[in-house]
C-alpha positions as CSV (number, residue, x, y, z in Angstrom):
1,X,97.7,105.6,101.5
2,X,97.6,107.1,105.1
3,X,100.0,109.4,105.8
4,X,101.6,110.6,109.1
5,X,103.3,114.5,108.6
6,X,105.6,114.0,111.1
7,X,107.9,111.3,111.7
8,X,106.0,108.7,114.2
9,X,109.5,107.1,115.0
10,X,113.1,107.2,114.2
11,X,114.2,105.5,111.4
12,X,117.2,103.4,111.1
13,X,118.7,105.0,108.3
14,X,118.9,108.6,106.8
15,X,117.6,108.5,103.4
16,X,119.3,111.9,102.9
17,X,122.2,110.0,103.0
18,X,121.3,107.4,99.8
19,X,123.3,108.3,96.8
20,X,119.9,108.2,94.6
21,X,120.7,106.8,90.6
22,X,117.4,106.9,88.8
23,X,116.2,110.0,90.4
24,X,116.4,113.3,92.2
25,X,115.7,113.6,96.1
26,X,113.5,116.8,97.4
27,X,112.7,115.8,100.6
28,X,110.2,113.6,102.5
29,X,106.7,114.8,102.6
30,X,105.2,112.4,104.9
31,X,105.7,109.4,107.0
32,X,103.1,106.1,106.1
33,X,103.0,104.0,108.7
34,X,104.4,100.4,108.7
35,X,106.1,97.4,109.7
36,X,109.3,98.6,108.2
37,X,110.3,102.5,107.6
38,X,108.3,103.8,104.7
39,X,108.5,107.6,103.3
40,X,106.4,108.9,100.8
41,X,108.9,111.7,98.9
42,X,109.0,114.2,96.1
43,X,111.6,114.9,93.7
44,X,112.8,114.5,89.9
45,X,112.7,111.3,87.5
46,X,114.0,112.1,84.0
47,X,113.4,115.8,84.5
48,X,110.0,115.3,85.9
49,X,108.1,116.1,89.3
50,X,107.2,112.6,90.5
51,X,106.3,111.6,94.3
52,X,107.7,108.5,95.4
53,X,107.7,106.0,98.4
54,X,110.7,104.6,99.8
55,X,110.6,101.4,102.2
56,X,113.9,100.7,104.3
57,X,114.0,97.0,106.6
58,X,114.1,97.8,110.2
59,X,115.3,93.9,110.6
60,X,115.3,90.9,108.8
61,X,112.1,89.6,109.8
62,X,111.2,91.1,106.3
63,X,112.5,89.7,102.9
64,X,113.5,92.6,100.6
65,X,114.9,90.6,98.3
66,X,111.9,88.8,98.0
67,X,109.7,91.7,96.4
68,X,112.6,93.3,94.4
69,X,112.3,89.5,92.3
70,X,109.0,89.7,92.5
71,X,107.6,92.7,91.4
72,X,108.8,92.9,87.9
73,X,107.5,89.4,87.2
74,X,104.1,90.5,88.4
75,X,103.8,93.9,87.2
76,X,101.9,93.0,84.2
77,X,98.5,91.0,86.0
78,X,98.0,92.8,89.1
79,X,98.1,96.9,90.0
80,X,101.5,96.9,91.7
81,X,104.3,99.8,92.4
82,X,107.2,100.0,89.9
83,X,110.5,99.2,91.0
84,X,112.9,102.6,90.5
85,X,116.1,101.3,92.0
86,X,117.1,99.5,95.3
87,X,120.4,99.6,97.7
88,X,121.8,99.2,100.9
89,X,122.5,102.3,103.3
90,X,124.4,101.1,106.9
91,X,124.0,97.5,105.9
92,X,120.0,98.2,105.4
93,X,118.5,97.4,102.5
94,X,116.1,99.8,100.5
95,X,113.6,100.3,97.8
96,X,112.5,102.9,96.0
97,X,109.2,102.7,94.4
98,X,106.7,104.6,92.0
99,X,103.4,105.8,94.1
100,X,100.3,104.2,93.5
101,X,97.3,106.6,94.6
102,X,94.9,105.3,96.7
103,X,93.1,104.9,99.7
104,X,92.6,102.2,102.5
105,X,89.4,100.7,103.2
106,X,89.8,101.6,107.4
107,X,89.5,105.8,105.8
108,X,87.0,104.5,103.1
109,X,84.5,103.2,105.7
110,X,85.9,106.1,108.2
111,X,85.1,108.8,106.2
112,X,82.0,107.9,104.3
113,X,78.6,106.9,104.1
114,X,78.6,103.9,103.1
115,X,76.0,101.6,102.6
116,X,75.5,98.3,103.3
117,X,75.6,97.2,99.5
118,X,78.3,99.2,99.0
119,X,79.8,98.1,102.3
120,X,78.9,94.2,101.0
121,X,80.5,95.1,97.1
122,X,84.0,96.7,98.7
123,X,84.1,93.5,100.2
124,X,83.7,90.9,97.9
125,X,85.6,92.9,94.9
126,X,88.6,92.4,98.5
127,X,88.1,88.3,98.1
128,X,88.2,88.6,94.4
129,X,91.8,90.2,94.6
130,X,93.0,87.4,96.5
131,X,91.6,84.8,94.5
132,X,93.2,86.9,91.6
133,X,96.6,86.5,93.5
134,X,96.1,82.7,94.4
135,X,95.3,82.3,90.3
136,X,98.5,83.3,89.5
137,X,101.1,80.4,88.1
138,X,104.0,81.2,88.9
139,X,107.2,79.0,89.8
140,X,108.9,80.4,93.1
141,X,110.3,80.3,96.4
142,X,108.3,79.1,99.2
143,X,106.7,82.0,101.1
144,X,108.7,82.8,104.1
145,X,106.5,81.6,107.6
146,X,106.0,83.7,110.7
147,X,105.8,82.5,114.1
148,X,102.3,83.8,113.7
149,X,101.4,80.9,111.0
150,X,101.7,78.1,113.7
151,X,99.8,77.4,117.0
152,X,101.5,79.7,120.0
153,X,103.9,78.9,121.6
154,X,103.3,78.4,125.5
155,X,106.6,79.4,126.6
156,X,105.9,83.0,125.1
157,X,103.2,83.7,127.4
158,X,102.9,83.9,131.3
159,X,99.8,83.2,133.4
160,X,97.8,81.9,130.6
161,X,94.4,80.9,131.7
162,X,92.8,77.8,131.5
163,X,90.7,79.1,128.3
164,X,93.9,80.2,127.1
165,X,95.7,76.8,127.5
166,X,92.5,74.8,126.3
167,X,92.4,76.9,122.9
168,X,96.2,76.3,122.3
169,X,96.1,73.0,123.1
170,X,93.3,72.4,120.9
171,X,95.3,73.9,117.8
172,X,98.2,71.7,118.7
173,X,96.1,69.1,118.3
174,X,93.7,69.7,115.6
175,X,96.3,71.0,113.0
176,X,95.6,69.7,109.7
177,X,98.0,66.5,109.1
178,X,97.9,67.6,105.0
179,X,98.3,71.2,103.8
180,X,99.1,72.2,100.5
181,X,101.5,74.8,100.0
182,X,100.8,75.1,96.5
183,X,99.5,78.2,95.6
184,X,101.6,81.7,94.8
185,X,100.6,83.9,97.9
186,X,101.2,87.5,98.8
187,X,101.5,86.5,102.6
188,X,100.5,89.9,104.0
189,X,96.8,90.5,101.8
190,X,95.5,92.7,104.9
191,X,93.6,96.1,104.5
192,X,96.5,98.1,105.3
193,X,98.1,97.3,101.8
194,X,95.4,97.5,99.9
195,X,94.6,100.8,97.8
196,X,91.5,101.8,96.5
197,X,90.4,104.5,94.4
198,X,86.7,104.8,92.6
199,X,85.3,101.9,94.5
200,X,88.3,99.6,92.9
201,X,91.9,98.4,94.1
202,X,94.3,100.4,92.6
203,X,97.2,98.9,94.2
204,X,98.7,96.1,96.3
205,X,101.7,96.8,98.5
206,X,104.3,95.3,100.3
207,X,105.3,91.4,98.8
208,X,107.9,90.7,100.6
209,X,106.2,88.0,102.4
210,X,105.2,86.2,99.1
211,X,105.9,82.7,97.5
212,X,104.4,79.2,97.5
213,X,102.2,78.6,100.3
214,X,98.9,77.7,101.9
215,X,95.9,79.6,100.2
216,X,93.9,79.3,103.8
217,X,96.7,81.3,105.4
218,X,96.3,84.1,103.3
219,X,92.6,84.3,103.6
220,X,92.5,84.0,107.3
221,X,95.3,86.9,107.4
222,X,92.9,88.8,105.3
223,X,89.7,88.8,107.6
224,X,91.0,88.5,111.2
225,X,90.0,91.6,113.1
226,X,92.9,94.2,113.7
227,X,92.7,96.4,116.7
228,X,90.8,99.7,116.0
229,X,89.5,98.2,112.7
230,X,85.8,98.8,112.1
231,X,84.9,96.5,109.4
232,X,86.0,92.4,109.3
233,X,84.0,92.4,112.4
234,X,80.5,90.9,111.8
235,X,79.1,87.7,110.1
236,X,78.0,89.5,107.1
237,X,81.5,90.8,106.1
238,X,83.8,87.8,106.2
239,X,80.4,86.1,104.2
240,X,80.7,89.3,101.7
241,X,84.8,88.2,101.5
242,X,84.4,84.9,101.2
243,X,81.5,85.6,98.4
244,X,84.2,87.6,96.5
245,X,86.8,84.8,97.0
246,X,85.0,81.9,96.1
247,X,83.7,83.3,92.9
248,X,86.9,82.8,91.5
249,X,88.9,80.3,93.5
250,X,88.4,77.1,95.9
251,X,89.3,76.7,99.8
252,X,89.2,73.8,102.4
253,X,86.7,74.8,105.1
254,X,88.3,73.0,107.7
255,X,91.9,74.1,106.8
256,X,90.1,77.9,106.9
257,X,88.9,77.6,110.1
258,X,92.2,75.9,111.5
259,X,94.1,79.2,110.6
260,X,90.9,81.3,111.7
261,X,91.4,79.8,115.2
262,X,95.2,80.0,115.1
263,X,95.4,83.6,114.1
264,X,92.7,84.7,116.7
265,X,94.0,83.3,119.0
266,X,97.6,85.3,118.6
267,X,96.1,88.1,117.8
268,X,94.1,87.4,121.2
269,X,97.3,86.7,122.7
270,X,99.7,89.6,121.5
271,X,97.1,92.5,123.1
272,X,95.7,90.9,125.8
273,X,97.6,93.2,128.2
274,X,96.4,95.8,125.8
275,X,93.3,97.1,127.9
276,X,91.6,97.2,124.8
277,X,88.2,95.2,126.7
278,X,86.3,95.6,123.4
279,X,89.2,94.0,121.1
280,X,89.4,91.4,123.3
281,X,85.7,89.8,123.6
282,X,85.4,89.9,120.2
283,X,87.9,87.5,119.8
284,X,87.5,85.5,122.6
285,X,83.5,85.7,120.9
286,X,85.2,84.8,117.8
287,X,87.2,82.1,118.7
288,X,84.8,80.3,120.7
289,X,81.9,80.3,117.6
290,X,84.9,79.0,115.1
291,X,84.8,76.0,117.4
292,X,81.3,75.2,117.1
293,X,81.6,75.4,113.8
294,X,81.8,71.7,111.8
């Protein structure tokens, strides 16, 4: 898991301040970052030295509740944190979970020489996770939707261009009529919660977005390109993905390729005024080869 030593932003709440029942607080040793505020601490469980990670919601965008169901019914088919208690602190909800060591793939490829095989295998054991995930029968909620998950919204944006407006009114138009939210998804299967040790995942993070939904969603959330991320970003890796993925499970191309377009498109959106030139034509790149695509 990355870490951050110091605090990259105020928190909302003071952990020091959480009257702890399962274990004994130390203090905080570093500072992951993420959506919500996450702390990776030391301190005591049943008279033993243990590090552990606490996530505290800085809004309700995210659904704690969610992944406190969850995880327990999970914990036995997937490599997933443990569950040591959870509480509210100033109205904020909180979670304290067991560590799962680990790396992510953006340090993997970073800070190694990797080859393209190796590159290709990382890859396609990724797709296999998900399939793993999307395998899974389960009866639950649906999975809570983002504003991401449907075509932008034009009223968000000012002085869109005529590409711009072309590509959203395209999605408007071209969204699939029959999509089946069917299948148990993790809603957030990106690199960033993802662990990896000895060329394996050793643990996937963060469910709070999970539930019933649309198996094409996920996928697409798993390959679109994040700013600064070095891998995802030619033909040969979505293919080594997709490889992994469809070794175990099915997808509809053209439902794939609907939530490609939609996602690249608000990720196109959301750092346009970024100054990150790079980012930026490899979506608009992107974008315009997913529509040429049949």
């Amino acid at each position: 898991m990355t870490k951050i030593e110091e605090k990259w932003r105020e928190s909302l709440i003071d952990i020091k301040e959480i009257d702890f029942k399962n274990i004994q607080f130390e203090k905080i040793i570093s500072y992951p970052p993420a959506g919500n505020d996450v702390f990776e601490c030391i301190g005591k469980k049943d008279n033993k030295k243990i590090n552990f990670i606490i996530k505290s919601e800085r809004g309700k965008f995210a659904n704690f509740e969610n992944e406190i169901k969850v995880l327990p019914k999970l914990k036995k088919l997937l490599p997933i944190p443990s569950i040591i208690e959870y509480g509210k602190l100033d109205n904020y909800t909180y979670i304290v979970l067991s560590k799962i060591e680990g790396e992510k793939l953006s340090d993997i490829f970073k800070e190694n020489d990797i080859s393209d095989i190796e590159r290709n295998d990382y890859l396609f054991k990724y797709g296999c996770e998900l399939a793993n995930i999307h395998n899974i029968k389960i009866e639950w909620t649906i999975a809570r939707q983002r504003p991401i998950n449907t075509y932008p919204s034009k009223e968000e944006y000012q002085n869109l261009t005529d590409w711009e407006n072309s590509i959203i009114d395209y999605l408007k138009e071209t969204k699939p009529k029959q999509l089946n939210y069917d299948t148990f998804i993790h809603g957030d299967f990106h690199y960033g919660n993802i662990l990896w040790e000895n060329n394996n995942i050793s643990g996937i993070l963060d469910w709070e977005y999970s539930g019933i939904g649309l198996k094409e969603q996920d996928i697409a959330w798993s390959v679109i390109l994040r700013p600064g991320q070095q891998f995802m970003n030619t033909k040969e890796d979505i293919t080594s993905f997709l490889k992994g993925y469809s070794s175990n499970q099915t997808y509809n191309k053209q439902v794939l390729k609907w939530c490609l377009l939609n996602g690249s498109m608000h990720f196109y959106l959301m750092n346009k005024n970024n100054g990150d030139k790079e980012y930026l034509n490899y979506l608009y790149n992107f974008i315009n080869k997913i529509l040429i695509i049949k």
